[in-house]
Structures are given as structure tokens and as C-alpha cells.
C-alpha positions as CSV (number, residue, x, y, z in Angstrom):
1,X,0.0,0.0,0.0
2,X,1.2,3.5,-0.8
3,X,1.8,6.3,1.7
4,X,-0.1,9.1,1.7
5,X,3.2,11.6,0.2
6,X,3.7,8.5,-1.7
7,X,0.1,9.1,-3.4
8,X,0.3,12.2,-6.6
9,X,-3.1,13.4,-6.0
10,X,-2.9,13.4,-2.4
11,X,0.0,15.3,-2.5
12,X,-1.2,18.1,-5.2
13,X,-4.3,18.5,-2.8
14,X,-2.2,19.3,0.0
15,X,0.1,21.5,-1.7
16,X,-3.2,23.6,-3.4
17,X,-4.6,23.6,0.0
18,X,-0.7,24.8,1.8
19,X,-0.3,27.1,-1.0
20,X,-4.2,28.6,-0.8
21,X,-3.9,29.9,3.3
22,X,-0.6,31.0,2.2
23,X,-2.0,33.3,-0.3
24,X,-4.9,34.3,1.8
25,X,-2.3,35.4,4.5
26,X,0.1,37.2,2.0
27,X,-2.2,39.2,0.1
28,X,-4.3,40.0,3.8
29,X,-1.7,41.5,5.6
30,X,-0.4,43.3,2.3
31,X,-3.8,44.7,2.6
32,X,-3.4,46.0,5.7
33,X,-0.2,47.5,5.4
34,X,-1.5,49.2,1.9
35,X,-4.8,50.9,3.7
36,X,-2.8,52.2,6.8
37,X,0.1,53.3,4.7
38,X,-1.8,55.1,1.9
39,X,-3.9,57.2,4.4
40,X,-0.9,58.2,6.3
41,X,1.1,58.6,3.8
42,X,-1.5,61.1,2.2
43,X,-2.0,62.8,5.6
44,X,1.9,64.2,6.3
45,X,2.6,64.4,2.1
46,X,-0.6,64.9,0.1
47,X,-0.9,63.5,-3.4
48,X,1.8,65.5,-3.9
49,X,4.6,63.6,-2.3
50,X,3.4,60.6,-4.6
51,X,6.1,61.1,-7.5
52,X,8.3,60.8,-5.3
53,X,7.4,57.9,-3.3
54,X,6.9,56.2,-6.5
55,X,10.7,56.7,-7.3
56,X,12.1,55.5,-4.0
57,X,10.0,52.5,-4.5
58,X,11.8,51.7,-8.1
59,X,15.1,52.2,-6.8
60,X,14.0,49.7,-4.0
61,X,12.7,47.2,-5.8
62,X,15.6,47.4,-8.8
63,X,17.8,46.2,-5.5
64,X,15.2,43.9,-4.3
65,X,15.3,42.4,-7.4
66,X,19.3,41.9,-7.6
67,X,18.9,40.2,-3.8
68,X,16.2,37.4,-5.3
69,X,17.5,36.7,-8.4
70,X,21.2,36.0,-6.5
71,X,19.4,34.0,-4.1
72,X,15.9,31.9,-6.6
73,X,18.2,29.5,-8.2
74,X,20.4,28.7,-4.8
75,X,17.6,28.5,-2.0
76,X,14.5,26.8,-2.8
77,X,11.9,29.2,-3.1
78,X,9.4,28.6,-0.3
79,X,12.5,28.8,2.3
80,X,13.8,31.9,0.4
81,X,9.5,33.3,0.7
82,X,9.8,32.9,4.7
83,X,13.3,34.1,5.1
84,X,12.1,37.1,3.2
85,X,9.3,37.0,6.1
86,X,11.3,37.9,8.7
87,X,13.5,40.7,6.8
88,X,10.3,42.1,6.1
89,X,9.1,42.0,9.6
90,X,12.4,43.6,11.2
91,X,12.1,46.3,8.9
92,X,8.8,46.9,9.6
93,X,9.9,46.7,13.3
94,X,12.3,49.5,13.4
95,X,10.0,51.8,10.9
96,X,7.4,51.6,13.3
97,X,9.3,52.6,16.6
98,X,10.4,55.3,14.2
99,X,6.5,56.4,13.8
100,X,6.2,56.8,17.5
101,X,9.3,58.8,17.8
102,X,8.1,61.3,15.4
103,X,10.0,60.7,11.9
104,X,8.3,61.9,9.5
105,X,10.7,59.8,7.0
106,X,9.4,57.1,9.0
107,X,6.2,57.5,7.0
108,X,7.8,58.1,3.8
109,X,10.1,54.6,3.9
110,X,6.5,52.8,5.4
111,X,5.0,53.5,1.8
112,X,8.3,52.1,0.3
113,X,8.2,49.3,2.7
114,X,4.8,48.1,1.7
115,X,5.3,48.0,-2.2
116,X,8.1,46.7,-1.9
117,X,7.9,43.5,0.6
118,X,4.5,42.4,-0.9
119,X,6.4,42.6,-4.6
120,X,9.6,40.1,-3.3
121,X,6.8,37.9,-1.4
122,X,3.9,37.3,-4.0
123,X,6.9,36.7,-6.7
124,X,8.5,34.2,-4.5
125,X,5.2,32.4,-4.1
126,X,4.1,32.2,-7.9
127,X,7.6,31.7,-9.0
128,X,7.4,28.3,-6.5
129,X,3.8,27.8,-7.9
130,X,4.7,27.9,-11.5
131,X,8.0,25.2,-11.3
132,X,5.4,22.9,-8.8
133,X,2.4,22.9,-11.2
134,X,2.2,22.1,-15.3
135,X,0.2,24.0,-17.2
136,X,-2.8,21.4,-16.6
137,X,-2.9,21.7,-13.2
138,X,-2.3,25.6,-13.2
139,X,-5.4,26.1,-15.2
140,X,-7.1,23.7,-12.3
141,X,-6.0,25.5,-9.4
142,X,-4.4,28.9,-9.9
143,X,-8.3,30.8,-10.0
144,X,-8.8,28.9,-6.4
145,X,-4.8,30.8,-5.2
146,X,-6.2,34.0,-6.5
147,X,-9.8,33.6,-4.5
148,X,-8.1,33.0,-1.5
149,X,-5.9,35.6,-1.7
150,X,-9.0,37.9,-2.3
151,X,-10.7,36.8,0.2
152,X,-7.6,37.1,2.3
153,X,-7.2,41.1,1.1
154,X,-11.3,41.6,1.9
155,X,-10.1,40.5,5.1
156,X,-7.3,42.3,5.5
157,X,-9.1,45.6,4.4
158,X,-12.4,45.5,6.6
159,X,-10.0,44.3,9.6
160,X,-8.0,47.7,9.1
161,X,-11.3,49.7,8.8
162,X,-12.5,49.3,11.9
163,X,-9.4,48.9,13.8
164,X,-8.5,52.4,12.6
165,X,-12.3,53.3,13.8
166,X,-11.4,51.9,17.6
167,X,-7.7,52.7,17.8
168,X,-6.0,54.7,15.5
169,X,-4.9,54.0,11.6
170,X,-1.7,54.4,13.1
171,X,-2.3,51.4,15.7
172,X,-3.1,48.9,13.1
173,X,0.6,48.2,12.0
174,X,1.3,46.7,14.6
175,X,-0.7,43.6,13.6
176,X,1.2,42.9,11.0
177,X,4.7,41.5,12.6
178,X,2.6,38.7,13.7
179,X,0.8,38.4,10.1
180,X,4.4,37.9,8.8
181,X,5.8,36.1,11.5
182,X,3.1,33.3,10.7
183,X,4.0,33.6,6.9
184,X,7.5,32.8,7.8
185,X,7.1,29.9,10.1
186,X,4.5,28.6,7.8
187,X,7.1,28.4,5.1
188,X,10.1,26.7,7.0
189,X,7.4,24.2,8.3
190,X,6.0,23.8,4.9
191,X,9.5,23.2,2.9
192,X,10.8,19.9,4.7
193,X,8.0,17.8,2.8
194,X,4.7,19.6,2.1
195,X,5.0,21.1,-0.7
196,X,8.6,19.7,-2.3
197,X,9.5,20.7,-5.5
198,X,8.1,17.7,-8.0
199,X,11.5,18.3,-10.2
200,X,15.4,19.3,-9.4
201,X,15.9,22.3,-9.6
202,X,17.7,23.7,-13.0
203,X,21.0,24.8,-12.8
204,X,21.2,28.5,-13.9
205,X,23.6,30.4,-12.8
206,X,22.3,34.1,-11.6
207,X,22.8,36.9,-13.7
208,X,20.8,38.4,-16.6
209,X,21.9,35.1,-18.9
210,X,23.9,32.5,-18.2
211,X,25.9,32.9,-21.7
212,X,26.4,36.2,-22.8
213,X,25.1,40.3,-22.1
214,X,21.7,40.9,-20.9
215,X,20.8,42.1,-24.8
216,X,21.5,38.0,-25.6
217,X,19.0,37.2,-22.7
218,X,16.6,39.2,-24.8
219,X,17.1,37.9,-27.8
220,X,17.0,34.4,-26.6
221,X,13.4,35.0,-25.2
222,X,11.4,37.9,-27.2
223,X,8.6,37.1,-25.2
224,X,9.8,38.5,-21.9
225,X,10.7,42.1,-24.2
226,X,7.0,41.4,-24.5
227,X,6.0,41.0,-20.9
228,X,7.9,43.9,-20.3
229,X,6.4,46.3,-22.8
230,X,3.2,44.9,-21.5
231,X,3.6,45.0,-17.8
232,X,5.2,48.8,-18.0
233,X,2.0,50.2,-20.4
234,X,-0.5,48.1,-17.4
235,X,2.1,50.1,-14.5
236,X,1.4,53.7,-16.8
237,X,-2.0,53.6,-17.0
238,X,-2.8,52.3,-13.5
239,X,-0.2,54.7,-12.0
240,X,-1.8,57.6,-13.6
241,X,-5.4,56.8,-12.3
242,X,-4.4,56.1,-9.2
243,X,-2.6,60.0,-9.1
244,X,-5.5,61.5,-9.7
245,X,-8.0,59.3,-7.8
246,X,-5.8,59.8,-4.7
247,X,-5.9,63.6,-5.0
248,X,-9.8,63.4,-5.5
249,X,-9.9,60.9,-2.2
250,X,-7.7,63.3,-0.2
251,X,-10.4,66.4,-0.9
252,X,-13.6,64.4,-0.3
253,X,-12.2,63.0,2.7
254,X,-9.8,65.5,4.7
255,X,-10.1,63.5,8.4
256,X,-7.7,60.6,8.2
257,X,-9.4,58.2,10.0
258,X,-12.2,58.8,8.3
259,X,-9.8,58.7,4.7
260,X,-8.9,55.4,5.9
261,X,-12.4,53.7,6.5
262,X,-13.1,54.6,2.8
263,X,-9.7,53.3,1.5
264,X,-10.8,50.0,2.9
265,X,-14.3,50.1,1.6
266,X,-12.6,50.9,-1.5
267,X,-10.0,47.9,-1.5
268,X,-12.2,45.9,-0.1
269,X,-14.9,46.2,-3.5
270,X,-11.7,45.6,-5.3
271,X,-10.9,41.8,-3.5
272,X,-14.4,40.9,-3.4
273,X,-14.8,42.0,-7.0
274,X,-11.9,39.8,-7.9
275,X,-13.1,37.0,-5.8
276,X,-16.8,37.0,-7.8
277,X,-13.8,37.0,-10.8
278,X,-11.3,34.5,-9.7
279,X,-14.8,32.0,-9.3
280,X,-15.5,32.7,-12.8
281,X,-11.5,32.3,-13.8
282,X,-11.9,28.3,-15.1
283,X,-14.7,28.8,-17.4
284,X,-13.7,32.0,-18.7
285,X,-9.6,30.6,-19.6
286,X,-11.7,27.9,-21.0
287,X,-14.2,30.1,-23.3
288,X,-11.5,32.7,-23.7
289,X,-8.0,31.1,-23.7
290,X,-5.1,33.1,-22.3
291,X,-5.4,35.2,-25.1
292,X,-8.9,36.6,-25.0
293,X,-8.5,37.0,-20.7
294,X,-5.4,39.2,-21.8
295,X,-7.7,41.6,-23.4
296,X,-10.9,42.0,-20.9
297,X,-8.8,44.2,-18.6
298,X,-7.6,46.8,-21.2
299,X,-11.0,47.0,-23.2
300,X,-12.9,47.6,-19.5
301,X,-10.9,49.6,-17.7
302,X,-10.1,51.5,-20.8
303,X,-14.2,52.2,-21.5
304,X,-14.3,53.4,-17.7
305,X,-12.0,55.9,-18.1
306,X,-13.8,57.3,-21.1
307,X,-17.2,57.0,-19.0
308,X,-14.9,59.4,-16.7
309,X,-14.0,61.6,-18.7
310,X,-17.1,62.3,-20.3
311,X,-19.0,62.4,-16.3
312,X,-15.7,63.6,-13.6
313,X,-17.8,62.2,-10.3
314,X,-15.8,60.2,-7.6
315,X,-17.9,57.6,-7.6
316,X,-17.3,56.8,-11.3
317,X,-13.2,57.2,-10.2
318,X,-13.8,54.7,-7.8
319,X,-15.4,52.1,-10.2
320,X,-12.4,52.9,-12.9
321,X,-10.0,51.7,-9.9
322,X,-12.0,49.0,-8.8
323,X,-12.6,47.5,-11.7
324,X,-8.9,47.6,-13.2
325,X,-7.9,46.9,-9.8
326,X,-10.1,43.4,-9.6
327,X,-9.5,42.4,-13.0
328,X,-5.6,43.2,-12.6
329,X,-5.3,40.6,-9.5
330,X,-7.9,37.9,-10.8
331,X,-8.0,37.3,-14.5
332,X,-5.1,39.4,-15.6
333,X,-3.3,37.7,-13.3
334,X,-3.9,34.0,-13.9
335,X,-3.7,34.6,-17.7
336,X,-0.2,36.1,-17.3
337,X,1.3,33.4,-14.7
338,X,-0.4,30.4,-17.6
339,X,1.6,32.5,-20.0
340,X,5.0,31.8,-18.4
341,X,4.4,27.9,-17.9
342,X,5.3,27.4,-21.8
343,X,8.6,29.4,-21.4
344,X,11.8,28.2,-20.8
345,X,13.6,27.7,-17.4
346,X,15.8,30.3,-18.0
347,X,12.8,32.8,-18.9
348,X,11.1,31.7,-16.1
349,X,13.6,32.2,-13.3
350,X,15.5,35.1,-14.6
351,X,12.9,37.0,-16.5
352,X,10.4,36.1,-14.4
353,X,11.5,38.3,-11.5
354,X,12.9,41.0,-14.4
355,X,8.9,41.5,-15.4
356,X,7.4,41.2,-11.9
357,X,9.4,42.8,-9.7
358,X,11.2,45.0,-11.4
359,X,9.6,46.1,-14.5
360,X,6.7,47.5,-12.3
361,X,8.1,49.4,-10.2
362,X,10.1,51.5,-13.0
363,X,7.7,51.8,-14.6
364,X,5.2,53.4,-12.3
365,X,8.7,55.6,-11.7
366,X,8.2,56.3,-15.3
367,X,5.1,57.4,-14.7
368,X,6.0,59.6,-11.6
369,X,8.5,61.8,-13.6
370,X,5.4,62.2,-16.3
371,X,3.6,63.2,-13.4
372,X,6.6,66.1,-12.1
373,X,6.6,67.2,-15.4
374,X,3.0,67.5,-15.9
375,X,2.8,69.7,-12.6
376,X,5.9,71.5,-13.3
377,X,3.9,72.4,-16.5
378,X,0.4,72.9,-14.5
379,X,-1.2,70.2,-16.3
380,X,-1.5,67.1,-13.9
381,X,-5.3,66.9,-15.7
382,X,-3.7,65.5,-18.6
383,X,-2.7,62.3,-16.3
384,X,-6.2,60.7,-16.8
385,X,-6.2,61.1,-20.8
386,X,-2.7,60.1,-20.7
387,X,-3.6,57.2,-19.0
388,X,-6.6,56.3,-21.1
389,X,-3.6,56.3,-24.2
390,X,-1.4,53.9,-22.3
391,X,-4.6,51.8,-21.9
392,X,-5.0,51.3,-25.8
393,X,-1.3,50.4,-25.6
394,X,-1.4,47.9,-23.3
395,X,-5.0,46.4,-25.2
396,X,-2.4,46.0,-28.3
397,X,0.1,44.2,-26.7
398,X,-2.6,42.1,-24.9
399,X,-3.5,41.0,-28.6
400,X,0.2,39.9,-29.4
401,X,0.7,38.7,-26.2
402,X,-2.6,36.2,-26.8
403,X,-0.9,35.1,-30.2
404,X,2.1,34.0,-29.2
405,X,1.2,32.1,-26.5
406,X,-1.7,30.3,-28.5
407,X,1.0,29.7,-31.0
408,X,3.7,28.5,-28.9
409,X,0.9,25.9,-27.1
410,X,-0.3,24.7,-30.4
411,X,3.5,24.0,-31.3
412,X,4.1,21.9,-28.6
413,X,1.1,19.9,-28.3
């Protein structure tokens, strides 16, 4: 008789099921940390102080991205995930006493803090997703990661609103050392045996290619150029909505606490929105393939800004964020991650990282020196049409995106 590790379906079950609370956790204390953060970070700098956030984060996450990609192909990635935990959580540690002490950079590195550790930490987890699962079993049980994670970031949202309502936006960081001390010990529990990689690990050295410049990476695998291009027009437009929609939030709601509340109503429409999404992610891949779910995000989020445009009320604003927002973290999501499966190893660990990681973050610093020069110029109301431009972008790339993948399946099948 078999053992139950010894058994393949057993063992995929308990992996999905390890890999589903560890998503809910992730993206719920990310939550938290984004709601708190934001509202703060609007109450001592004002949209304002955005651009330049937005820039500190790119330069972080350009050396976040140099740590990982010495450390993915050396350190299995679930161990790397928790030990990533804890940095995380001394960091936070030592920003927070700096909060009560009354540095205001403490607030400034907070934002930076939160983009950047929830960047390194979802990576990790679907870079160890997507060399543990075929393409078979992704299109099985990647919509059920993403739900989770929703449900996680409702969570996390709704836990933050009232918690700021009782005690203090301020007093609700301090729940998250224990949220990512859990992440971390879940992890090195986890790695011994529950969810092992099913295949050794391939020998790539770290670096931009293991046999020549960075340009022969690139040429070696066109479709991570295309990632790229696509990822950074998705960063633009999203970067520029969110400028404007955070000015807009900032006037209707001056008292921080209150701010706050409405941020996590806000967030939290967006993760159950992607939830109702994520539910509906199997039979949509399978109606629409990878290259059809590519495009829904573009062509809706690109008709709400128009809607906008044509109508400037809040609540419409709202909507455009929520609805790029939920599409961006349920279907747009799982499309992309099904898109890398096909790849090569090499694409997959090294470029991987390149697109997710880095890629946005430099981009939406792209997007913050747009957004200096459109105020140096007095014209930060451009940022919305702007955006809507970036939008039609991204929807073409989206179409080429969808053809190459269909192309490259059909080839290997």
C-alpha cells in the first residue's frame, strides 16, 4: 500500500490547500499595510509627495530584485518566501518605533516598505507555484490561489477599517509583525516535505543570462521584451489613475481616519470583485484562452476611463480603480502566470523576476517623472487622458501577447 506523500493526487491536494492559506495570509496583511500606509502617507505628504514615493520604490525594488534573483536558483523558493518573512518584519519593526518617535521619513520609507515586501513575497510564491504545477494543473488551481488571496485582502481591508475606527490608523501596523511572522514559520514548516518541488531544480547560474550580455537574454526570449512592454504600459495607465484618484480621495475625505475607512471600503470592493472574478476564472480561460482574458482588462478599464472623462464624479473614479484593480489581481493575473508555464527555465527564473518585480516598479517611476513634469507644466489633468492612451497600448500588446502564447501551445502539443 502507498503512503499518503507517496500518493500524486494526495499530494497536489495538500500543496493547493498549503499554498491557498498561504495566499490568503500574503495578500491580507499586504492589505493592511496598503490601507494604513496610503492614508498616512496622504496625511503628512498629500498627493503631492506621490512622485516621489513612487521613485524610492523603483530604486528599492531594482535592488530587491538583484537580492532574489542571486538567491531563486540557490535557496529553494518557499525557504527563500519565509526568510524574506522575517526581513520584512524587522524592517517593519524598526519603521514603526520610528513612527512613535516622530520621523516623518518614517512615513515616507512605510509606503516604500509596503510595495516593496509584498512585490519580493507574491513573486516568491508564484515563481514556487509555476515550477510545482504544469500547465494542466495551473489552469485547475491557480483561480482557487487567486480567490483565496481575495478573500484574504477583503479581510485584511475590513479588519483595518475598523481597527482604525477603535484605535487609531496608526495602531493597526502593529498587527502585521505577527501576520508575517506566521507567513514565515508557515514556510520553513512547509519546505521539509509539504509542498517539495516535483522536479530538481535547473541549474542557472544568476545573472541576466547564463551565456552572454543581458541584450542576448533578450534575444534568446522575445517574449519577456513582450512582458515587459506589456507589464510597464499596465504600470502607466494604473499609475496615472491612481494619481488623480488619490488627489480626488484626499479632498472628499480630509479627516484621516475617516480617509482610511473609505480606502478600505474601496479595497475591499476591489478583492471581493476579484473574488466573484477569480470564481468565474476556469470557465472564462476555457471560453476565452489566455489570449482573449489578456484583453478584458484593457477593453474595460479602458471604457471606464472614457465613461470618466465624459461624467468627472468620484464615484465613477472609484469604479475605474476597482474595476482595473479586480481584474488586474484575478484574470489578468492568472492569464499572465499560464503565459510563463510554456517558457523556458531560463525565462522563467530570470525573467520572471525582471517583469514582476522589477519592470513594475520603473515603470510606475516612469510614470512619476510624467507626473513632475506635468505639474511643473500645471497640467497634472492630462494624467487621466494620458492614461486612457497607455490603456490602448497595453490592449495591443494584450492582442500579441494572446498570439504567441496560442501559437507557442499549439507547437508543442
Amino acid at each position: 500500500m502507498s503512503t499518503p506523500d507517496a500518493n500524486p493526487g494526495h499530494l497536489v491536494r495538500r500543496r493547493t490547500a498549503g499554498l491557498s492559506v498561504l495566499a490568503f495570509v500574503l495578500i491580507g496583511s499586504y492589505e493592511l499595510a496598503r490601507t494604513a500606509g496610503e492614508s498616512l502617507f496622504l496625511a503628512e505628504f498629500q498627493e503631492a509627495g506621490l512622485p516621489w514615493v513612487w521613485l524610492a520604490v523603483a530604486v528599492a525594488a531594482a535592488l530587491a530584485v538583484a537580492v532574489v534573483q542571486r538567491y531563486n536558483t540557490k535557496i529553494p523558493l518557499l525557504r527563500l518566501l519565509g526568510a524574506a518573512s522575517l526581513v520584512a518584519t524587522a524592517l517593519l519593526l524598526l519603521l514603526l518605533l520610528g513612527m512613535q518617535a516622530g520621523l516623518q521619513s518614517a512615513t515616507f520609507l512605510l509606503y516604500v516598505w509596503k510595495d516593496v515586501y509584498v512585490v519580493v513575497l507574491v513573486e516568491l510564491f508564484w515563481s514556487h507555484a509555476n515550477l510545482t504545477f504544469d500547465l494542466k494543473s495551473a489552469r485547475r488551481t491557480y483561480w482557487f490561489f487567486c480567490m483565496m488571496g481575495s478573500l484574504g485582502g477583503a479581510a485584511g481591508n475590513l479588519l483595518t477599517g475598523e481597527l482604525a475606527g477603535h484605535f487609531g490608523t496608526a495602531a493597526t501596523l502593529w498587527a502585521l509583525p505577527v501576520l508575517l511572522i506566521g507567513t514565515a514559520a508557515g514556510c520553513f514548516w512547509a519546505q521539509p516535505g509539504q509542498t517539495p518541488l516535483p522536479l530538481p531544480r535547473p541549474q542557472v547560474r544568476a545573472g541576466p543570462a547564463p551565456s552572454g550580455p543581458a541584450r542576448g537574454f533578450f534575444r534568446r526570449h522575445p517574449d519577456v521584451v513582450l512582458l515587459i512592454g506589456l507589464v510597464a504600459s499596465v504600470q502607466l495607465a494604473l499609475t496615472l489613475l491612481d494619481y488623480h484618484y488619490n488627489g480626488v480621495l484626499r479632498t472628499q475625505f480630509p479627516d484621516t481616519d475617516e480617509r482610511t475607512r473609505v480606502v478600505g471600503w474601496v479595497y475591499s470592493a476591489i478583492n471581493l470583485g476579484a473574488f466573484v472574478l477569480q470564481a468565474s476564472t476556469g470557465p472564462i480561460l476555457l471560453l476565452l484562452d489566455v489570449s482573449g482574458t489578456l484583453l478584458l482588462n484593457p477593453a474595460i478599464l479602458g471604457v471606464t476611463l472614457f465613461s470618466f472623462l465624459l461624467a468627472p464624479h468620484f464615484a465613477l473614479l472609484a469604479a475605474a480603480k476597482v474595476l482595473s484593480k479586480a481584474l488586474d489581481y484575478s484574470l489578468f493575473r492568472a492569464a499572465k502566470e499560464l503565459f510563463y508555464i510554456p517558457l523556458a527555465e531560463e525565462a522563467r527564473l530570470l525573467g520572471k523576476p525582471l517583469v514582476d518585480m522589477l519592470t513594475y516598479r520603473v515603470a510606475k517611476a516612469g510614470a512619476s517623472l510624467l507626473l513632475l513634469g506635468l505639474g511643473a507644466l500645471a497640467i497634472t489633468t492630462w494624467a487621466l487622458p494620458i492614461s486612457l492612451a497607455c490603456t490602448v497600448v497595453w490592449l495591443v500588446l494584450a492582442v500579441v501577447a494572446g498570439r504567441r502564447h496560442r501559437r507557442r501551445v499549439s507547437s508543442e502539443v
